[in-house]
N, C-alpha and C positions, 0 to 999 in steps of 0.2 A: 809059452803057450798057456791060453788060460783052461782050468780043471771046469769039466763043463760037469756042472751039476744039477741034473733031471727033475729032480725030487722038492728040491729047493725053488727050481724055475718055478716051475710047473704049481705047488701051494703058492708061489706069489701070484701065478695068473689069476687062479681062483680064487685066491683071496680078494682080487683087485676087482673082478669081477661079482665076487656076490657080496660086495658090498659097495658097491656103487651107489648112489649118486657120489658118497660125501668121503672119497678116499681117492688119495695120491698114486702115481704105481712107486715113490718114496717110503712113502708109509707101507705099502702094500709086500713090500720090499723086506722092507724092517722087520713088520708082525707075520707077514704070512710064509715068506721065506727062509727068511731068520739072519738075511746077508747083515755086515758091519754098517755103523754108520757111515762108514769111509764110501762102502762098494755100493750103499744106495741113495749117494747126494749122487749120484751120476746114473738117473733109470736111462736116459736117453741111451745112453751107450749101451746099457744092458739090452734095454728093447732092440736094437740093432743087429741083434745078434742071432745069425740062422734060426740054430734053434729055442731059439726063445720067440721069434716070428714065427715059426712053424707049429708051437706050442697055442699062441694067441689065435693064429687062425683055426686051430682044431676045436678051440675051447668055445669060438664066436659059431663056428659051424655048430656045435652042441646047443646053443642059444634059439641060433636062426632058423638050424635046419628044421628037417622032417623029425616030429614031436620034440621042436625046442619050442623057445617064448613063442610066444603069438603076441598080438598087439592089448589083450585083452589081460593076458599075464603082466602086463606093462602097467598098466593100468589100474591092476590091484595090488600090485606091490607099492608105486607112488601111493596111492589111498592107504594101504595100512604104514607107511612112514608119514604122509599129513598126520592121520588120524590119531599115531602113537598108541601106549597101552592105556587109555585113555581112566586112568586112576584104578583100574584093574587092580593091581597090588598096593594098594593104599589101605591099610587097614588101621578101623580108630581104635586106640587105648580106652580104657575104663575110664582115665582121668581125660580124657578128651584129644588126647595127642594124637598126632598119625605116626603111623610106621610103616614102613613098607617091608613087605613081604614076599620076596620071591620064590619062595620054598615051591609056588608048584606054577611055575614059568610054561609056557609055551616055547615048543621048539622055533615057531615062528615070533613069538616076542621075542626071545634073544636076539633074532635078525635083526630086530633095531636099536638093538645096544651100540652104538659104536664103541665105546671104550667105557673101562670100569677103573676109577681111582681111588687106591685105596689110601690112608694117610692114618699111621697111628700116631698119637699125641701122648706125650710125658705130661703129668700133672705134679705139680708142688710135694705132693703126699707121697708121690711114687705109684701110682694108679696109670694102669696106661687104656686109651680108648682108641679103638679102631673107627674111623668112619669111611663109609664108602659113597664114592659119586660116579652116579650112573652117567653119561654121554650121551645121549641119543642122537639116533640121522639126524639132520636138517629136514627137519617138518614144512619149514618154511620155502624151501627149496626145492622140497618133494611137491611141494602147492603150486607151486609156479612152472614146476613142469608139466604137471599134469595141465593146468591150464593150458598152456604152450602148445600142447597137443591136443588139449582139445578146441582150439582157435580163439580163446577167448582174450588174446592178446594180439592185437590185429596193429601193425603199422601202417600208419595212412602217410604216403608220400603223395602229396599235391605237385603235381607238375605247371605251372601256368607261364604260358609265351616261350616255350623253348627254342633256343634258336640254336641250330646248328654251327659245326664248328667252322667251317668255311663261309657262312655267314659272319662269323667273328672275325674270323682274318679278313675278311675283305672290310669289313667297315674299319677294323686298326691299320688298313695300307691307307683306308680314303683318306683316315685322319692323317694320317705319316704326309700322304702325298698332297693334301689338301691347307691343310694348315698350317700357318706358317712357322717358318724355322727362326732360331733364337736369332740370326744377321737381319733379316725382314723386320723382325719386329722393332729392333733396334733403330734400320732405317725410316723405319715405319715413326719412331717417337721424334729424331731428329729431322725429320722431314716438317712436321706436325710443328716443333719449336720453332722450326727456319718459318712457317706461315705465318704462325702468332706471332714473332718476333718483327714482320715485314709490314 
């Protein structure tokens, strides 16, 4: 019998949730819950699981319901992921360089960090230098939804001469019934040889 663990669920819902568009419930799995990579190549199975269903629908009620998202909150969170921290913490050096600067972050710019890479590098001399890479949302993704919603992606299907399906079956019997069958035609050539030949 599996150990059912509340705590763990429950930070992967909300993990997978407040960072949506641009996360997996795999990932969400991983970073937010903290499960193996073994037990979160398989969310399907996780998600199947009472209480982790009963968990999802508490947590979408907290969204939908009475004082959760509105359609307007939707709206501005798409906009501040297009729009990103729009070079906010970009600050220039004396000799002209940029740097970035997070020391005084917003709580809401964090929300569009997706992930943070750090990588320290060995040098020749024994010097070692840390660099770090920021991830941000899908800006690009975040645009195209907001579009989406706001109609600005409209699919035009042209319909012209439709013709029903019992209109199609009856003209493939006329042909079946009308036309001739491969014995005919054959009679049909040597018939044709036997004139020219007479």
């Amino acid at each position: 019998m599996a150990i059912i663990n509340e705590d763990r669920a429950r930070a992967t819902v909300e993990f997978y949730y407040s960072h949506l568009p641009n996360i997996s419930w795999a990932e969400s799995m991983r970073k937010g819950g903290g499960y193996s990579a073994k037990v979160a190549s398989n969310p399907t199975k996780w998600k199947k699981q009472v209480y982790v269903q009963k968990m999802i629908k508490e947590y979408k009620r907290t969204l939908t319901g009475d004082g959760g998202i509105e359609d307007a909150d939707i709206e501005s969170s798409l906009k501040n992921i297009m729009l990103g921290h729009q070079g906010r913490y970009i600050k220039p050096n004396e000799d002209g360089t940029l740097n970035l600067d997070y020391s005084e972050i917003t709580t809401e710019d964090k929300k569009l960090i997706k992930e943070i890479q750090i990588d320290t590098v060995t040098r020749a001399n024994g010097t070692k230098e840390t660099k770090f890479r920021l991830i941000m949302l899908d800006s690009l993704g975040a645009t195209k939804m907001l579009a989406q919603i706001k109609g600005m992606f409209k699919e035009h299907v042209e319909v012209k001469g439709e013709v029903s399906l019992i209109e199609r079956l009856q003209r493939g019997r006329a042909q079946v019934i009308d036309g001739p069958r491969g014995y005919e035609v054959r009679e049909a050539e040597e018939l044709e040889e036997l004139n020219g030949n007479a």
